[in-house]
C-alpha positions as CSV (number, residue, x, y, z in Angstrom):
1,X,140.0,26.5,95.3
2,X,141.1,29.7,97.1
3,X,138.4,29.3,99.4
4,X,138.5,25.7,100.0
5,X,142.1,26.2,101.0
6,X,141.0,28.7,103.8
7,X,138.6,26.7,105.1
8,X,141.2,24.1,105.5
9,X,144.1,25.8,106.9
10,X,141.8,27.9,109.3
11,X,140.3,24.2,111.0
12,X,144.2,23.6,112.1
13,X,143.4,26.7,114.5
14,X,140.3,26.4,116.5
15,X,140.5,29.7,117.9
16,X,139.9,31.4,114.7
17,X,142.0,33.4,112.1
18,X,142.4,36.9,113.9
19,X,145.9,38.5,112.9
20,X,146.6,38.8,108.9
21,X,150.4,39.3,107.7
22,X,149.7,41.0,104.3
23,X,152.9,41.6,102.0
24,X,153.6,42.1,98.4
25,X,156.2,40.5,96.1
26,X,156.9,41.1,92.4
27,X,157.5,37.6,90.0
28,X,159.3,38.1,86.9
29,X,158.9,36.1,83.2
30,X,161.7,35.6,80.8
31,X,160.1,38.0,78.4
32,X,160.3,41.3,77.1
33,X,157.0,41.6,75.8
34,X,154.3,43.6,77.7
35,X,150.1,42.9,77.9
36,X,147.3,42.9,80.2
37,X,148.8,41.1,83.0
38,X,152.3,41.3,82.4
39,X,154.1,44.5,82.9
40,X,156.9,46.7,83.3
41,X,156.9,48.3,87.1
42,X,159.4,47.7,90.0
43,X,161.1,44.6,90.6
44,X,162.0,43.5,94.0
45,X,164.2,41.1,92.1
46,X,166.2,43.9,90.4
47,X,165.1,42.1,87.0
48,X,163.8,45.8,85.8
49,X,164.4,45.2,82.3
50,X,161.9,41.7,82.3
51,X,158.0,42.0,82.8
52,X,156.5,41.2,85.9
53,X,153.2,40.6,88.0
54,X,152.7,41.6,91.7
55,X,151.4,38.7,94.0
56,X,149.4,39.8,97.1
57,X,149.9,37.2,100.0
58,X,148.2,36.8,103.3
59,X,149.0,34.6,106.0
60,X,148.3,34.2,109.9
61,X,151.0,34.7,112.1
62,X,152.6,31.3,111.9
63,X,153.2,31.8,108.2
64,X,150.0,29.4,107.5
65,X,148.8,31.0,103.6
66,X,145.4,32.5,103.8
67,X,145.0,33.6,100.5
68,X,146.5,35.8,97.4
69,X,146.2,37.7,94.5
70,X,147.2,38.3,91.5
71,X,147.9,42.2,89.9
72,X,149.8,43.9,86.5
73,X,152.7,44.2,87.3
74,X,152.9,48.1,87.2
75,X,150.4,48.0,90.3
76,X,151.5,50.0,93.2
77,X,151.8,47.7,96.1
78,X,150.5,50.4,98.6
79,X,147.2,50.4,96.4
80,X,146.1,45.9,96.8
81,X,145.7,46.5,100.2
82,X,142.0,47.7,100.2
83,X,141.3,45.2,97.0
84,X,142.6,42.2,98.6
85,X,140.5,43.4,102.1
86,X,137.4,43.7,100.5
87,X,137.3,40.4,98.7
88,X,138.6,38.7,102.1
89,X,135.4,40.2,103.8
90,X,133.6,39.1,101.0
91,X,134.6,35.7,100.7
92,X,136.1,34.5,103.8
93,X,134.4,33.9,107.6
94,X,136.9,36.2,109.4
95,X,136.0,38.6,112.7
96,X,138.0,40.5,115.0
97,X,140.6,40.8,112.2
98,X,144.4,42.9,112.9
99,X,146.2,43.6,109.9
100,X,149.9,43.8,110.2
101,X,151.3,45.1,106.8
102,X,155.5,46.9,105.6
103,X,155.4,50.4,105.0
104,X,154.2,50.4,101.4
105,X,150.6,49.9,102.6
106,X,151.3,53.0,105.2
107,X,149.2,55.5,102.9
108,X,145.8,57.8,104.6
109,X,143.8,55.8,101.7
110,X,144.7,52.4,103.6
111,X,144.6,53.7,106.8
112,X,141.2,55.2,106.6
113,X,139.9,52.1,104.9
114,X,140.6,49.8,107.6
115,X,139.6,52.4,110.7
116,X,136.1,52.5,108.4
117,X,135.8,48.9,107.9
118,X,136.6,48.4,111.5
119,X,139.9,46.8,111.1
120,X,142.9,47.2,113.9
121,X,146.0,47.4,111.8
122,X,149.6,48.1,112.4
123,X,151.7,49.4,110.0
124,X,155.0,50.2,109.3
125,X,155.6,54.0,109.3
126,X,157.3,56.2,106.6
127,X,159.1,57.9,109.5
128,X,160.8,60.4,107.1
129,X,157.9,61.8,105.4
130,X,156.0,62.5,108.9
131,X,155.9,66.2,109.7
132,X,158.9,67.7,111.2
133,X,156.9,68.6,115.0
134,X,156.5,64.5,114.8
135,X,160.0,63.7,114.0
136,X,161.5,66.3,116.3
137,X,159.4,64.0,119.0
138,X,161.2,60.8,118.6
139,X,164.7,61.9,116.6
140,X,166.4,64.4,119.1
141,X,169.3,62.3,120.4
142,X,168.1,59.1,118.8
143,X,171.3,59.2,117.5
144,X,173.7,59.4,120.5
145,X,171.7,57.0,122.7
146,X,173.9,54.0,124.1
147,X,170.6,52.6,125.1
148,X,167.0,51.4,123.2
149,X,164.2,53.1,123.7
150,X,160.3,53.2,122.8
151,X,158.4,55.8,122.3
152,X,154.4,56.3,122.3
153,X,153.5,59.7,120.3
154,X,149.7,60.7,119.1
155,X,149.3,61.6,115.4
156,X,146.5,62.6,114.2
157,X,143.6,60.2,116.8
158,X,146.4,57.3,116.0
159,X,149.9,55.9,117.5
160,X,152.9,56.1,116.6
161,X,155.5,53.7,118.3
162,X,158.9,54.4,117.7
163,X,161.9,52.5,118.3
164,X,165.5,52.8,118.8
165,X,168.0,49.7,118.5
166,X,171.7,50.0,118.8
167,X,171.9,46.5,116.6
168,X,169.9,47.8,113.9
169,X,171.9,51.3,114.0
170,X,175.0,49.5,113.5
171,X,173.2,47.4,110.7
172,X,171.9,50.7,109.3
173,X,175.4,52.1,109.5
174,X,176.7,49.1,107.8
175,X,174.5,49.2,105.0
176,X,175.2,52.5,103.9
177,X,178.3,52.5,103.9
178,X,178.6,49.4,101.9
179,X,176.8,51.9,99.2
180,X,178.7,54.6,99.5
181,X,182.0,52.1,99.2
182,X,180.5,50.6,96.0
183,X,180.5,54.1,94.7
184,X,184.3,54.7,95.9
185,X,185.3,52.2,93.7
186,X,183.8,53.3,90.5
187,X,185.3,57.0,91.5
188,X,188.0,58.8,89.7
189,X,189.7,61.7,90.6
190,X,186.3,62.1,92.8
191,X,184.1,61.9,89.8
192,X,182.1,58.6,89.1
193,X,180.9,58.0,85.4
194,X,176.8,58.2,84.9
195,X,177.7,55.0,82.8
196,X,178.8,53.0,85.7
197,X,176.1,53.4,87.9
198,X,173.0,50.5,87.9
199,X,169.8,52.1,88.2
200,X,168.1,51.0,91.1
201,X,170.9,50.0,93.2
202,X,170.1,52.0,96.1
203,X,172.8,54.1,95.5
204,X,171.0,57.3,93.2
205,X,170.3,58.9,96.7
206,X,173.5,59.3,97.6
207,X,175.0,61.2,94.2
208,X,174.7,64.2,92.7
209,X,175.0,64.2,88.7
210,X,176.4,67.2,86.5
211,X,177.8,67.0,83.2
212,X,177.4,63.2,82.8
213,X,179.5,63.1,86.0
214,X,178.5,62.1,89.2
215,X,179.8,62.8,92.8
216,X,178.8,61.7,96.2
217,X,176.8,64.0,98.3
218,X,178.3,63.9,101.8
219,X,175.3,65.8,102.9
220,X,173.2,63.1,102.1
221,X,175.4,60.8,103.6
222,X,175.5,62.6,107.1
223,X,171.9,63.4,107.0
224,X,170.7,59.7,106.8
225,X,173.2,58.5,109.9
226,X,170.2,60.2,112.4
227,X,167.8,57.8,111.1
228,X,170.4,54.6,112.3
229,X,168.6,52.3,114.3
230,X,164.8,54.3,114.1
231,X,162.4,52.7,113.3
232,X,158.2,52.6,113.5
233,X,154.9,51.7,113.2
234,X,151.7,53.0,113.1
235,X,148.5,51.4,114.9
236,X,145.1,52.0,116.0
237,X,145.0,50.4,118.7
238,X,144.2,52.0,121.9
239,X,146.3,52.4,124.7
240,X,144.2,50.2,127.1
241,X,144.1,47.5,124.2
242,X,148.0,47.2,123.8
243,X,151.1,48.0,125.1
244,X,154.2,49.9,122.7
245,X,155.7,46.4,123.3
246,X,152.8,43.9,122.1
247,X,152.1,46.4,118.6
248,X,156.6,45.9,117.6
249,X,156.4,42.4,118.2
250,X,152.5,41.5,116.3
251,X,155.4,43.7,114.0
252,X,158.2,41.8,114.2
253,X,155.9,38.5,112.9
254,X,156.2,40.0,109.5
255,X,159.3,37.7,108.9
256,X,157.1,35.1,108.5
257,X,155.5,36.4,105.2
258,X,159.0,37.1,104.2
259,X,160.2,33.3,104.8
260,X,156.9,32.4,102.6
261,X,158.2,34.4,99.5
262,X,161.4,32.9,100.2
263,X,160.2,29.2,100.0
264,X,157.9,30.0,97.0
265,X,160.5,31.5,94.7
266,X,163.6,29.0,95.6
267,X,162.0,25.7,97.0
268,X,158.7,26.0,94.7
269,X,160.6,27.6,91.7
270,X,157.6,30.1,91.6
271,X,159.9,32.6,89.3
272,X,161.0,33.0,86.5
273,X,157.6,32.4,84.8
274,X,157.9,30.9,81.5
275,X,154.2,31.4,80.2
276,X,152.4,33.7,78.2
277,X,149.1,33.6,78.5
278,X,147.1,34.7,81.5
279,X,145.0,32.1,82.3
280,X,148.6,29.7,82.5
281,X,150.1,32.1,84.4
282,X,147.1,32.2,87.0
283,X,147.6,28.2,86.6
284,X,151.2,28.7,87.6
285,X,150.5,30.8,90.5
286,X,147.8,28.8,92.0
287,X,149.4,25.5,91.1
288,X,152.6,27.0,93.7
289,X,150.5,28.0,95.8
290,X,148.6,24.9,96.2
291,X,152.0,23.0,97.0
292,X,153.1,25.5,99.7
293,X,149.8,25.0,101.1
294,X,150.2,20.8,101.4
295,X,153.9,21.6,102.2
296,X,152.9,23.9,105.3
297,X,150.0,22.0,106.5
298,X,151.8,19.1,107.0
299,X,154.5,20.8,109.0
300,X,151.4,22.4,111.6
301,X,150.2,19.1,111.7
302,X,153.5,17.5,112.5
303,X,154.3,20.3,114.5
304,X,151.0,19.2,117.2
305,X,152.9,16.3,117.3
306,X,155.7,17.3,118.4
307,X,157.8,16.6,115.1
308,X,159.2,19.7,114.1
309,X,161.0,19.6,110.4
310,X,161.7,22.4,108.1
311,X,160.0,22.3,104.4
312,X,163.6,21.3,103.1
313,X,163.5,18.3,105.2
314,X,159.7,17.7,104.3
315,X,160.5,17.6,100.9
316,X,163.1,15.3,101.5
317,X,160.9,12.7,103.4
318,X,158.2,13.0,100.5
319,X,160.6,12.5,97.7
């Protein structure tokens, strides 16, 4: 079915399928009880204490679904990435194929796979775990500029674009803050009990415990403001093939993945999953997937027609 629904979706573009968005996504069930498939790992949905699988998705750049997979859920995302890659080359009639991935995938395993397999990628960097002669490249006076800015660094026979964005420093700023004022308000006398903190909130890297006690580290605080607005990918692509400005916005396209998730858990009511047993839970999955797939080829088609409706509005109209 998987393949017949590639074939399909690939005839709506002539041209071919040549950029992959490839993100991952955690789905949790309404149970407690752990097996081959289901499994305890961490949930993008903050639903930590339920078990869970991991669904791999690829699209093309207009948010068209390409294909999936299905994983435990205590799979690292960073390690589907050469699994799902292998079975599209295996599978699927693809060439010339860029593969635009979040920073989970950004691991030398991945990145070596795809330079092997011949595969341009551009991934999202782990800016903060680069080598300090890197970072010293990009983050001295990221922090003080009034302006954006783009930088083009070699690493390692790749390149690293960096970018600066007074928007998303402000947005960075923001979001902090709103952590370290959620921790304010549990505080006492400067001291916030152990008890009152929720694991995984985002906030554990901005306290230090002692004594069942736990206090924000300013440090911490300060040390992170240099990284406002910083952000980057990593590519192979040459120079000569593209510009700093074409690799951050095949980037930007990402969003498009994201809008999938979106639509599959809300509109589809892909999660919570209610069954049991794996082969109704691959059912499930592939039953959700099948609708997204009618919903979305009906809005391309539409779309070359100059009719332009959301899938909300589809939905609607279908009803």
């Amino acid at each position: 079915i998987k393949s017949m629904v590639f074939e399909r979706t690939s005839r709506l573009f002539p041209e071919g399928v040549n950029l992959m968005l490839f993100d991952v996504t955690t789905l949790y069930f309404e149970s407690f009880e752990p097996d081959e498939l289901r499994a305890f790992g961490f949930s993008k949905d903050c639903k930590f204490k339920e078990t869970q699988i991991v669904l791999a998705l690829v699209t093309n750049n207009r948010g068209v679904p390409l294909t999936y997979e299905i994983f435990p859920g205590n799979k690292s995302e960073g390690s589907t990435l050469i699994e799902i890659v292998k079975k599209i080359k295996a599978n699927y009639k693809v060439k010339n194929v860029v593969m635009v991935a979040d920073r989970a995938m950004f691991t030398e395993a991945n990145l070596s796979f795809l330079e092997a397999e011949g595969i341009k990628y551009v991934v999202a960097a782990k800016l903060k775990t680069m080598k300090r002669t890197v970072q010293s490249e990009f983050l001295n006076g990221a922090e003080c500029s009034l302006a954006g800015w783009v930088k083009d660094i070699d690493v390692e026979a790749r390149r690293l674009i960096v970018s600066y964005s007074v928007d998303r420093a402000r947005k960075d700023y923001k979001q902090r803050m709103r952590l370290v004022d959620r921790l304010l308000k549990k505080s006492r006398d400067g001291k916030i009990s152990v008890k009152a903190l929720i694991n995984n909130s985002g906030t554990k890297k901005y306290i230090v415990v002692a004594n069942d006690k736990a206090t924000i580290n300013e440090t911490k605080v300060q040390s992170d403001a240099i990284w406002d607005g910083v952000h980057g990918v990593i590519t192979n692509y040459s120079r000569e093939e593209k510009t700093p400005h074409e690799l951050l916005e095949r980037y930007k396209g990402l969003w498009k993945i994201e809008e999938v998730f979106r639509i599959n858990k809300h509109d589809l009511k892909m999660r919570p999953i209610y069954h049991w047993k794996p082969e109704r839970i691959r059912a499930h999955i592939l039953i959700c997937f099948m609708a997204y797939v009618v919903l979305n080829t009906t809005k391309q088609i539409l779309e070359k027609n100059s009719i332009s409706l959301s899938i909300a509005q589809l939905r609607k109209e279908v009803a």
